[in-house]
C-alpha positions in Angstrom: -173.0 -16.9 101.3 -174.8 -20.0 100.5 -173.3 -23.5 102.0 -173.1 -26.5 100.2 -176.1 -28.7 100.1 -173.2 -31.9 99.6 -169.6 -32.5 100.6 -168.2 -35.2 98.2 -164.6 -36.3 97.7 -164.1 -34.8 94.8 -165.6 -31.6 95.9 -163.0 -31.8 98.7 -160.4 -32.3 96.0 -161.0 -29.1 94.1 -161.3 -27.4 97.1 -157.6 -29.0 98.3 -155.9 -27.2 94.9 -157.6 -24.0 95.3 -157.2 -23.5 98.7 -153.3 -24.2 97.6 -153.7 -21.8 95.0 -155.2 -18.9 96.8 -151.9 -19.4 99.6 -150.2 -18.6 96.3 -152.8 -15.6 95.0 -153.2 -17.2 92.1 -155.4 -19.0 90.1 -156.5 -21.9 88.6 -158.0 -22.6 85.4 -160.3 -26.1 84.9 -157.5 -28.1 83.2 -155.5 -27.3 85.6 -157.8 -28.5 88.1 -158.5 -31.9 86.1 -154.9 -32.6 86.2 -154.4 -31.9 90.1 -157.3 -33.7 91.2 -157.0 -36.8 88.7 -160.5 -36.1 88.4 -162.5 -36.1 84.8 -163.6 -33.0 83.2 -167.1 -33.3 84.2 -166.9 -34.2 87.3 -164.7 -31.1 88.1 -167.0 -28.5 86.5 -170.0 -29.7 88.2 -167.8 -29.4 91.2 -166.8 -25.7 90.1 -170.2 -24.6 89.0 -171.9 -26.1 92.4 -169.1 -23.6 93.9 -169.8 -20.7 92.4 -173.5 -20.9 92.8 -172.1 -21.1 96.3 -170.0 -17.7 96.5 -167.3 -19.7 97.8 -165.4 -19.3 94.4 -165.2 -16.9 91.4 -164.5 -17.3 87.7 -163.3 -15.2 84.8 -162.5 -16.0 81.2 -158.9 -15.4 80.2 -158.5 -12.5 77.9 -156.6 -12.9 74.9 -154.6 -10.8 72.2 -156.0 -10.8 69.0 -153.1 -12.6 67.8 -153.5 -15.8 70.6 -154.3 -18.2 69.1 -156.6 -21.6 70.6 -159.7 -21.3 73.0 -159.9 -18.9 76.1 -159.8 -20.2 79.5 -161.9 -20.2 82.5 -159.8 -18.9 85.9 -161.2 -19.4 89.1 -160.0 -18.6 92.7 -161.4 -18.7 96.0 -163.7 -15.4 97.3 -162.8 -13.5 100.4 -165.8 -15.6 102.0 -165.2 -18.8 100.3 -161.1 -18.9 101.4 -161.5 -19.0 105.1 -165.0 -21.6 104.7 -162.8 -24.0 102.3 -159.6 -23.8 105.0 -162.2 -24.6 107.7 -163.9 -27.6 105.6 -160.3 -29.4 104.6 -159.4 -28.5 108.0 -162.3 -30.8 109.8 -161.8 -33.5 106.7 -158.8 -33.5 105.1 -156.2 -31.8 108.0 -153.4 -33.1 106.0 -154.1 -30.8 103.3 -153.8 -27.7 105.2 -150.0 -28.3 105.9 -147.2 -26.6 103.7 -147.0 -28.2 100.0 -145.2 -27.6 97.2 -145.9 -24.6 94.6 -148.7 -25.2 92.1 -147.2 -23.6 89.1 -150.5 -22.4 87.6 -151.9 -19.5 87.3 -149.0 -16.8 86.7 -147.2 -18.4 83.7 -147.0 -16.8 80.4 -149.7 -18.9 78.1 -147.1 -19.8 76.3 -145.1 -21.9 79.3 -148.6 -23.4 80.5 
């Protein structure tokens, strides 16, 4: 798995919701993440994509029924490599993060209730 060339705050922010998330065994899609984070669009998909690149996350477009309407999504979740690195990371810089918060709400909803 390839490391991070650069730790940034918001990088440490996405990371903070989807290590929440994976606690859960759920996942997150970008709007999602954009509203946690209070962080702008573009800022949290560079953030994701630099991930990915990374191994330390995965994403997978939302399949939908032929009659859903609106645009697919884009899930992500932490890999079985990039969990345990992320916990380690918030753990050294953001310690409070690690410790027991409340329930994310995304991820399992029907579309609908999202």
């Amino acid at each position: 798995m390839a490391g991070l060339e650069r730790i940034t705050q918001p990088t440490l922010d996405v990371l903070e919701v989807l290590v929440r998330a994976f606690g859960e065994d759920a996942r997150v899609h970008g709007w999602a993440i954009m509203k946690l984070t209070g962080r702008a669009g573009p800022t949290v998909y560079k953030v994701l994509d630099r991930l990915e690149k990374a191994g330390w996350i995965t994403g997978e477009w939302e399949q939908l029924a032929p009659d859903q309407a609106g645009p697919r999504r884009r899930f992500y979740r932490l890999t079985g490599e990039g969990a345990p690195a992320a916990q380690a990371l918030l753990a050294r810089r953001r310690p409070a993060a690690l410790k027991a918060r409340p329930a994310l709400g995304f991820g399992r909803l029907p579309r609908e209730a999202r």
